[in-house]
N, CA, C and O of each residue as an XYZ file, in Angstrom:
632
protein
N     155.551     31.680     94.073
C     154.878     32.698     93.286
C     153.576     33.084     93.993
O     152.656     32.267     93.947
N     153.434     34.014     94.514
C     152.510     34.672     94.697
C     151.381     35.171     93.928
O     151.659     35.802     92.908
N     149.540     34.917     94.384
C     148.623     35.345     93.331
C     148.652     37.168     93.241
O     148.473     37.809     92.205
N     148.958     37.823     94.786
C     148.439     38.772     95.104
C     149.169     40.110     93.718
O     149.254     41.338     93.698
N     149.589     38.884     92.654
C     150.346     40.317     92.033
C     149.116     40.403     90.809
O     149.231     41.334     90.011
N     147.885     39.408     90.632
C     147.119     39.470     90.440
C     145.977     40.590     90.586
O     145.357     40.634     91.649
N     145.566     41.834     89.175
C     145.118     42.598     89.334
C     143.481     42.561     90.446
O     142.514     41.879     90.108
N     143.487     43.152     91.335
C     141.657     42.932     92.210
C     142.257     41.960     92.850
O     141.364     41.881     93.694
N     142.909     41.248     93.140
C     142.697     40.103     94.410
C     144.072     40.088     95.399
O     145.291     40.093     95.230
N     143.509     40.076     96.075
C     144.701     40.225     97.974
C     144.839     41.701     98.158
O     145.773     42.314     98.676
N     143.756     42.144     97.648
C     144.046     43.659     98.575
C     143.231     44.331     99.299
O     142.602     45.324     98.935
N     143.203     43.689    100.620
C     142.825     43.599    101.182
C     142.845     45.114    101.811
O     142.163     45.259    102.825
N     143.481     46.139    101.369
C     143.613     47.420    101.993
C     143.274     48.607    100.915
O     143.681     49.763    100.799
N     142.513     47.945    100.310
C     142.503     48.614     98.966
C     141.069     48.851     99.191
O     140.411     47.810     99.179
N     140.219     50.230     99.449
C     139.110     50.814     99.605
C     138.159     51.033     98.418
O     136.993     51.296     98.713
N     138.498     50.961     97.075
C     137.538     50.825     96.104
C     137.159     49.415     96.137
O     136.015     48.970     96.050
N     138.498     48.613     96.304
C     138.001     46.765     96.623
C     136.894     46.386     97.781
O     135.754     45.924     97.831
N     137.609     46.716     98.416
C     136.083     46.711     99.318
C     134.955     47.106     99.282
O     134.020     46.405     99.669
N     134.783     48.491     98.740
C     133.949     49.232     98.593
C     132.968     48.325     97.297
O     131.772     48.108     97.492
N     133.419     48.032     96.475
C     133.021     47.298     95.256
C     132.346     45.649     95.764
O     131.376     45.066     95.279
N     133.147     45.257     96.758
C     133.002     43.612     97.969
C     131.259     44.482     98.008
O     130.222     44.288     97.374
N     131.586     45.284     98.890
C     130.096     45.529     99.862
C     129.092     45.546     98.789
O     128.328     44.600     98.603
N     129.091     46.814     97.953
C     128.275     46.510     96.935
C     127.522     45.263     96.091
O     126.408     45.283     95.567
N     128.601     44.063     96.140
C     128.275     42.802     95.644
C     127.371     42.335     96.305
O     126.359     41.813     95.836
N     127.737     42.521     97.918
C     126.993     41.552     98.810
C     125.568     42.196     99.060
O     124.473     41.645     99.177
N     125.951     43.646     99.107
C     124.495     44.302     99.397
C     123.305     44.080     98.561
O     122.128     43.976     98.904
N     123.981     44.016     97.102
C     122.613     43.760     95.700
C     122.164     42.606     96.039
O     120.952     42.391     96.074
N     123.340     41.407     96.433
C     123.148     39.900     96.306
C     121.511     40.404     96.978
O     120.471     40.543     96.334
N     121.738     40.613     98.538
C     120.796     40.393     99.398
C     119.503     41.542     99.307
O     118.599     41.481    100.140
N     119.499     42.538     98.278
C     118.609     43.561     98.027
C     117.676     42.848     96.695
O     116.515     43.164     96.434
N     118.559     41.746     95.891
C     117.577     41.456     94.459
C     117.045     40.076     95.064
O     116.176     39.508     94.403
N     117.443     39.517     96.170
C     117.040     38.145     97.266
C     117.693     37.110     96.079
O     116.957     36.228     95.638
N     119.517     37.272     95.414
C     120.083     35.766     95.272
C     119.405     34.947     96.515
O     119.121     35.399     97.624
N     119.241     33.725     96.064
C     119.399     32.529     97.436
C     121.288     31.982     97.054
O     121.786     32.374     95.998
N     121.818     31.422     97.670
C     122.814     30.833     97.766
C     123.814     30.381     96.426
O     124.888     30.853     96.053
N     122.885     29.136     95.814
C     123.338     28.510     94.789
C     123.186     29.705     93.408
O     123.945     29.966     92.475
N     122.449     29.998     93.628
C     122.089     31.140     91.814
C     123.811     32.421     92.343
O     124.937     32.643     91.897
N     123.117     32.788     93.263
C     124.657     33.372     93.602
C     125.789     33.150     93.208
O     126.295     33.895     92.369
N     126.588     31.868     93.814
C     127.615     31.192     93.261
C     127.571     30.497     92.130
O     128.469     29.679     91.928
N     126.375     30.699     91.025
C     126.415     30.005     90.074
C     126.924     31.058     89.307
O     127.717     30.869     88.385
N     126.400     32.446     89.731
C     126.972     33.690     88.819
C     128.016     34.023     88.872
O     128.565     34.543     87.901
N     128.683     33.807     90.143
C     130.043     34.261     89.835
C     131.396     33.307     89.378
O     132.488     33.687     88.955
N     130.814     31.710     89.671
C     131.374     30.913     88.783
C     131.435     31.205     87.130
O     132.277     31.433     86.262
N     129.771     31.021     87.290
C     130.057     31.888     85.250
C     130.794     33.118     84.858
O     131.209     33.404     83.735
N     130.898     33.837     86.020
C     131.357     35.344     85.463
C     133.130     34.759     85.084
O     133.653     34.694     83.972
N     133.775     34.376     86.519
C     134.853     33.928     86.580
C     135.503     32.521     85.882
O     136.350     31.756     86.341
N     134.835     32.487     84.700
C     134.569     31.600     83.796
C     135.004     29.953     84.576
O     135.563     29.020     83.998
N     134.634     29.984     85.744
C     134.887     28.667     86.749
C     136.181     27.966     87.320
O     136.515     26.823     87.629
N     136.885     29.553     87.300
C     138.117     29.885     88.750
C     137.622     29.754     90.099
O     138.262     29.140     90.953
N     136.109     30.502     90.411
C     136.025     30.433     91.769
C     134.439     30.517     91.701
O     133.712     30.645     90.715
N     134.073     30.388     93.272
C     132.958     30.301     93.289
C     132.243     31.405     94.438
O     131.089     31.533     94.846
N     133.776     32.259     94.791
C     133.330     32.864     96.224
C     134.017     34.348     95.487
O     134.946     34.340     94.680
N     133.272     35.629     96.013
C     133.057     36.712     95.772
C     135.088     37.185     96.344
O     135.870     37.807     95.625
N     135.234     36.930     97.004
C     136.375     36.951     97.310
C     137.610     37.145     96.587
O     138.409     38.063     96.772
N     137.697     36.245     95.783
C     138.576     35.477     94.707
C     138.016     36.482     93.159
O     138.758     36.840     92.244
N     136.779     36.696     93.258
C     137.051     37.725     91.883
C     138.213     38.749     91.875
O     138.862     39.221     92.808
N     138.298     39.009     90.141
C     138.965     40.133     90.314
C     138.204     41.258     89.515
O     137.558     41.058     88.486
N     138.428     42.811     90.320
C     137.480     44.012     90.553
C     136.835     43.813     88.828
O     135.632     43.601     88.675
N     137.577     43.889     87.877
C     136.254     43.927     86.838
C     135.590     42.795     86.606
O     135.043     42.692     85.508
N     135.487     41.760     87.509
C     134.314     40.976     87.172
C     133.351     40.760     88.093
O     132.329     40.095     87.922
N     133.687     41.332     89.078
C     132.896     42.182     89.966
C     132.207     43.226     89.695
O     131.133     43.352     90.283
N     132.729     44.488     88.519
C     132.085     45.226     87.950
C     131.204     45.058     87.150
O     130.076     45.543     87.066
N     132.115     43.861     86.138
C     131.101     43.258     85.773
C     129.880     42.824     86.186
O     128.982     43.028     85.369
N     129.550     42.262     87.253
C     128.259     41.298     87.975
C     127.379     42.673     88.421
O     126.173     42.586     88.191
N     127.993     44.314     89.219
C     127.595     44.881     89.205
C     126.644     45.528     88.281
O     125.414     45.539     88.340
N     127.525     46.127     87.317
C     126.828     46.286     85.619
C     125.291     46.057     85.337
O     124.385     46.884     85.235
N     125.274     44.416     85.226
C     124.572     43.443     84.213
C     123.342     43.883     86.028
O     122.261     44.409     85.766
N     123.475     43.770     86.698
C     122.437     44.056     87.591
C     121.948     45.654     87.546
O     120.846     46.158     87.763
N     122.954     46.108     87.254
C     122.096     47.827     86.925
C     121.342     48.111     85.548
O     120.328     48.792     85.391
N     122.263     47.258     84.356
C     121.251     46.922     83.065
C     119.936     46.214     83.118
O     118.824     46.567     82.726
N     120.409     44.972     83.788
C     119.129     43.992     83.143
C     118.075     44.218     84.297
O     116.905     44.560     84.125
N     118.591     44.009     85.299
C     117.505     43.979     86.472
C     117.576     45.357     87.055
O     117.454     45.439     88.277
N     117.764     46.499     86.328
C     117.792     48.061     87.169
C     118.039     48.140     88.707
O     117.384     48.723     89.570
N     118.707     47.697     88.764
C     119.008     47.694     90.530
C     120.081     48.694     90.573
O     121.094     48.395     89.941
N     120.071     49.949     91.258
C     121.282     50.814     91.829
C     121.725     50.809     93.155
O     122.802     51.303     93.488
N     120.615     50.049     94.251
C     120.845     49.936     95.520
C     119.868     50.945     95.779
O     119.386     51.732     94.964
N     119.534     50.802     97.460
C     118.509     51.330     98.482
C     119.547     52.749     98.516
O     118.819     53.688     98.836
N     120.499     53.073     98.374
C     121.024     54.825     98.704
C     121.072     55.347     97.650
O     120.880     56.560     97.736
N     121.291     54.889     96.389
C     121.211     55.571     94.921
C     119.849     55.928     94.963
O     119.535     57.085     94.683
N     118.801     54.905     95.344
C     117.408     55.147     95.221
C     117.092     56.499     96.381
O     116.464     57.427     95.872
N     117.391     56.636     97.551
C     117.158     57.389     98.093
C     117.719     58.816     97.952
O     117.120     59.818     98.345
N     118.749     58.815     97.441
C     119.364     60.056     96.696
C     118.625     60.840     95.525
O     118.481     62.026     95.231
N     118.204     59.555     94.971
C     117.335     60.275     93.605
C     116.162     60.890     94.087
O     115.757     61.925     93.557
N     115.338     60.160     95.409
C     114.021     60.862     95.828
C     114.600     62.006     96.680
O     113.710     62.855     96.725
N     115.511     62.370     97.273
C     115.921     63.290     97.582
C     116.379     64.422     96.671
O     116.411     65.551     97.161
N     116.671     64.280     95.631
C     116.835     64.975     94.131
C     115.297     65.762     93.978
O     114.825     66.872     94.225
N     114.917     64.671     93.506
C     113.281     64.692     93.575
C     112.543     65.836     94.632
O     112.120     66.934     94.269
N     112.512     65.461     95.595
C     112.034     66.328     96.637
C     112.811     67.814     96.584
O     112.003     68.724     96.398
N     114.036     68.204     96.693
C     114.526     69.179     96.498
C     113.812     69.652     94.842
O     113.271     70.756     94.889
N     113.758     68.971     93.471
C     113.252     70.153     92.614
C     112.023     70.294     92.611
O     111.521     70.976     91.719
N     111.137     69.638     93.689
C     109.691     69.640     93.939
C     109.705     70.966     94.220
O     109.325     71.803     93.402
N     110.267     71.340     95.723
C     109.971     72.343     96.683
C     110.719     73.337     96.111
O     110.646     74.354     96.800
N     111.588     73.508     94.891
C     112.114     74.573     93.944
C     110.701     74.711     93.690
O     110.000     75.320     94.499
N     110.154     74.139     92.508
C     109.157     74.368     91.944
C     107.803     75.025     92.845
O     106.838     75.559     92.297
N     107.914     74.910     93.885
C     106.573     75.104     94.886
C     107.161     76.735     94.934
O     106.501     77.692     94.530
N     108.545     76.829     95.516
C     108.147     78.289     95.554
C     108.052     78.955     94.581
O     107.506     80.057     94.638
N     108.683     78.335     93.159
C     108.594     79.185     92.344
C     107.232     79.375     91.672
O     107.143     80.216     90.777
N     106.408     78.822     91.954
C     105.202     78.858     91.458
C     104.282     80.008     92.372
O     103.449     80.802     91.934
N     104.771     79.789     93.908
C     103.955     80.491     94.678
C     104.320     81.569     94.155
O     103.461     82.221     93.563
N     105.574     82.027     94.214
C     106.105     83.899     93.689
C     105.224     83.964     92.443
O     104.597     85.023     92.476
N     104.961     83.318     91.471
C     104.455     83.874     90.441
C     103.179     83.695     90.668
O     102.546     84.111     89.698
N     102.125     83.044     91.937
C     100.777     83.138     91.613
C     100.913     84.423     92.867
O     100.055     85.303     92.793
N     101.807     84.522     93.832
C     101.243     85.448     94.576
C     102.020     87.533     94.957
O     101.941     88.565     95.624
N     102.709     86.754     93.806
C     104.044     87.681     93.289
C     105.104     88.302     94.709
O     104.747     88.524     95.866
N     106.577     88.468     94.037
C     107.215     88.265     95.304
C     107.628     89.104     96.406
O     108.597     88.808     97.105
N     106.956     90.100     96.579
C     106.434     90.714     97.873
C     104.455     91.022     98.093
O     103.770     92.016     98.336
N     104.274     90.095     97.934
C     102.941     89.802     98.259
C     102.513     89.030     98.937
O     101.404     88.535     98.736
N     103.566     88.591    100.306
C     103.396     87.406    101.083
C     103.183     85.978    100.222
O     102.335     85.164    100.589
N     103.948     85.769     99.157
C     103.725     84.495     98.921
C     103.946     83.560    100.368
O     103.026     82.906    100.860
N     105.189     83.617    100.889
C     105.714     82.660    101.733
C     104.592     82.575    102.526
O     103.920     81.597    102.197
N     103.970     83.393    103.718
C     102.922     82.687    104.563
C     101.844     82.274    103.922
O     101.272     81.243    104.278
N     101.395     83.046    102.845
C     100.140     81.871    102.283
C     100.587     80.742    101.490
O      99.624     80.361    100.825
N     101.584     80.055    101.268
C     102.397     78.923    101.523
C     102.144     78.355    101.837
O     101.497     77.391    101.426
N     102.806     78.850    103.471
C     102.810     78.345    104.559
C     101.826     77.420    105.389
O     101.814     76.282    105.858
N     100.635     79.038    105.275
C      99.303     78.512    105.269
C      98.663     77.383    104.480
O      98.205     76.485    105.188
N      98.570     77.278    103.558
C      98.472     76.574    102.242
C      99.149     74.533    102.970
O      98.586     73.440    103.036
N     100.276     74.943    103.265
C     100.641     73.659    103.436
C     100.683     72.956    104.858
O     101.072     71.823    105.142
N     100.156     73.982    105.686
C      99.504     73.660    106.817
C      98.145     72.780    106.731
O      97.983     71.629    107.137
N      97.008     73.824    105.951
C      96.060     73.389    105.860
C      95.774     72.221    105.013
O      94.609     71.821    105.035
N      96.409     71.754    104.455
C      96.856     70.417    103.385
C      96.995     69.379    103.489
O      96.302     68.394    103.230
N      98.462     69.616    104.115
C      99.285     68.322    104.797
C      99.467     68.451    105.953
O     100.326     67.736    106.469
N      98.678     69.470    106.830
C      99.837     69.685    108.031
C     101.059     69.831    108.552
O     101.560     69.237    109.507
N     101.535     70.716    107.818
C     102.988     71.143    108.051
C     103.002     72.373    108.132
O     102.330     72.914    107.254
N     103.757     73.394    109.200
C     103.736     74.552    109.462
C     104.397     75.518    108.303
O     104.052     76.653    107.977
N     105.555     74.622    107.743
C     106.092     75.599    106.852
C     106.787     74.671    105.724
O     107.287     73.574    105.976
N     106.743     75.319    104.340
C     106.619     74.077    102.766
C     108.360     74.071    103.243
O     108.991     73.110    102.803
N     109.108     75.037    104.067
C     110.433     74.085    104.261
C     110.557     72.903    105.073
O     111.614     72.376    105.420
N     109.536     72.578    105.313
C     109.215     70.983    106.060
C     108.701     70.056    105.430
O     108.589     69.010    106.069
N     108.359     70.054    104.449
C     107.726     69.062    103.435
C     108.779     68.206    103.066
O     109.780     68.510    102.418
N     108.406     66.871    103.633
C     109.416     65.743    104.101
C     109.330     64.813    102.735
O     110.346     64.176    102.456
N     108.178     64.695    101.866
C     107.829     63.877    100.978
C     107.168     64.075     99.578
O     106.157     64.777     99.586
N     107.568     63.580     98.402
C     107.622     64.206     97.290
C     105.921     64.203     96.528
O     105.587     64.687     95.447
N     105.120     63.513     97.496
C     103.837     63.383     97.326
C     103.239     64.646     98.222
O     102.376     65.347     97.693
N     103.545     64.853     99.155
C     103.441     66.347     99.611
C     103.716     67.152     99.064
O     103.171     68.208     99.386
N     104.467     67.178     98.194
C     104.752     68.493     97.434
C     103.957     68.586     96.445
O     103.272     69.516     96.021
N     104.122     67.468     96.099
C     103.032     67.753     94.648
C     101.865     67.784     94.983
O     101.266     68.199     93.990
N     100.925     67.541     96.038
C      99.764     67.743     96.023
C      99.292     69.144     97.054
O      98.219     69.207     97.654
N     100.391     70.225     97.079
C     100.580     71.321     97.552
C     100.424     72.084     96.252
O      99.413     72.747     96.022
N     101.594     71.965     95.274
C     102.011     72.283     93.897
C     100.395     72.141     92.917
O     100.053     73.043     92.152
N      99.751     71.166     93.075
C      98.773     71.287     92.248
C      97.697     71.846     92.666
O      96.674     71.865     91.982
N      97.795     72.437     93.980
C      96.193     73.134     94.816
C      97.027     74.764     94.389
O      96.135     75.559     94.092
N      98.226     75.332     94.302
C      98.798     76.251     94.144
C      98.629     76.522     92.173
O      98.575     77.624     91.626
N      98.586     75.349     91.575
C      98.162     75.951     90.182
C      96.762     75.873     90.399
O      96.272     76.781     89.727
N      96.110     75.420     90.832
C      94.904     75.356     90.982
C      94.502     76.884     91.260
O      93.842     77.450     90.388
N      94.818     77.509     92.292
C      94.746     78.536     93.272
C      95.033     80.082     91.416
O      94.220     80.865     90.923
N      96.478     79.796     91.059
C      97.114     81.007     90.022
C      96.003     80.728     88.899
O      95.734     81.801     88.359
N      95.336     79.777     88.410
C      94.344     79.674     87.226
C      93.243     80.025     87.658
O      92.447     80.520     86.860
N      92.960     79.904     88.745
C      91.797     80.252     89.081
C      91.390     82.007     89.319
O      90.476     82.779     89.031
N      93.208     82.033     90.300
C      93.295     84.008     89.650
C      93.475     84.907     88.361
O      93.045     86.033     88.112
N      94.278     84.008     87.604
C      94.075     84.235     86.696
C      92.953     84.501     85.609
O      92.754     85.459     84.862
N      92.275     83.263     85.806
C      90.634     84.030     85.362
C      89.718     84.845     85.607
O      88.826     85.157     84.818
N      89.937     85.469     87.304
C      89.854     86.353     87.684
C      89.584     88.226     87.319
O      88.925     89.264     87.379
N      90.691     87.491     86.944
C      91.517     89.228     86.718
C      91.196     89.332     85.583
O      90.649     90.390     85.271
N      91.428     88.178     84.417
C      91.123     87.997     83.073
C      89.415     88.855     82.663
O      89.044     89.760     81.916
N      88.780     87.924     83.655
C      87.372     88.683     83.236
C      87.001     90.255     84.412
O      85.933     90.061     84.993
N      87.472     91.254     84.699
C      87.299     92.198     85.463
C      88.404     93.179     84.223
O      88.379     94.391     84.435
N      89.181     92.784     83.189
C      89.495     93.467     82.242
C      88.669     93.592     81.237
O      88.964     94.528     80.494
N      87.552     92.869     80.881
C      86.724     92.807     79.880
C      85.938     93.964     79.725
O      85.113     94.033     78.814
């Protein structure tokens, strides 16, 4: 009798299995398990069938995944970098859309931008703004810049 008819285990050609393996090992070594706490968890998970990541099967692996994205918020170093990349993309939405409305949109918003985020951060152009702290401290010299015209104009109607 063979285990491999066993759902998650001996499949070794099976790309969510693996894919799900790597994940295990990557958190292990991203939340710093040492050794024993490691194999103590997946003994408990595998209610003390096994002690090696191997031998799980995929939902208790999902399991171990899970309870590390609940309790200890861990998604991994590329979920995290995806989200600041999220991040950064609705930053630099927001930058131009702010510039069009403080400098309206054939009024050269883009080079005084440009300018703007040269003189700032040093960057020739806000489509180079590599970091989400750059943006925002572009974004807040740019409301800075529309309130300040705004009051402007406000008092020359009076």
């Amino acid at each position: 009798m063979s285990l491999r008819v066993i759902e998650g285990r001996g499949s070794q050609g099976d790309p969510y299995r693996r894919a799900l393996l790597a994940k295990l090992h990557i958190g292990k070594k991203e939340i710093g398990y040492d050794e024993d706490s490691y194999r103590d968890l997946i003994r408990h998970i595998s209610d003390g069938r096994t002690c090696t990541a191997a031998h799980l099967m995929n939902r208790e692996i999902e399991e171990i995944l899970g309870f590390w994205r609940q309790k200890l918020d861990w998604h991994g170093k590329q979920a995290e970098s995806e989200r600041e990349a999220r991040r950064l993309r609705s930053l630099k939405k927001d930058l131009v859309h702010r510039a069009v409305m403080t400098w309206g949109q054939d009024g050269g918003w883009e080079e005084r931008l440009d300018g703007l985020c040269l003189k700032l951060i040093g960057v020739a152009s806000h489509k180079w703004i590599a970091a989400a702290d750059q943006a925002i401290k572009v974004l807040s010299v740019v409301g800075k810049i529309k309130c300040r015209l705004k009051k402007n104009s406000g008092g020359e109607r009076r």
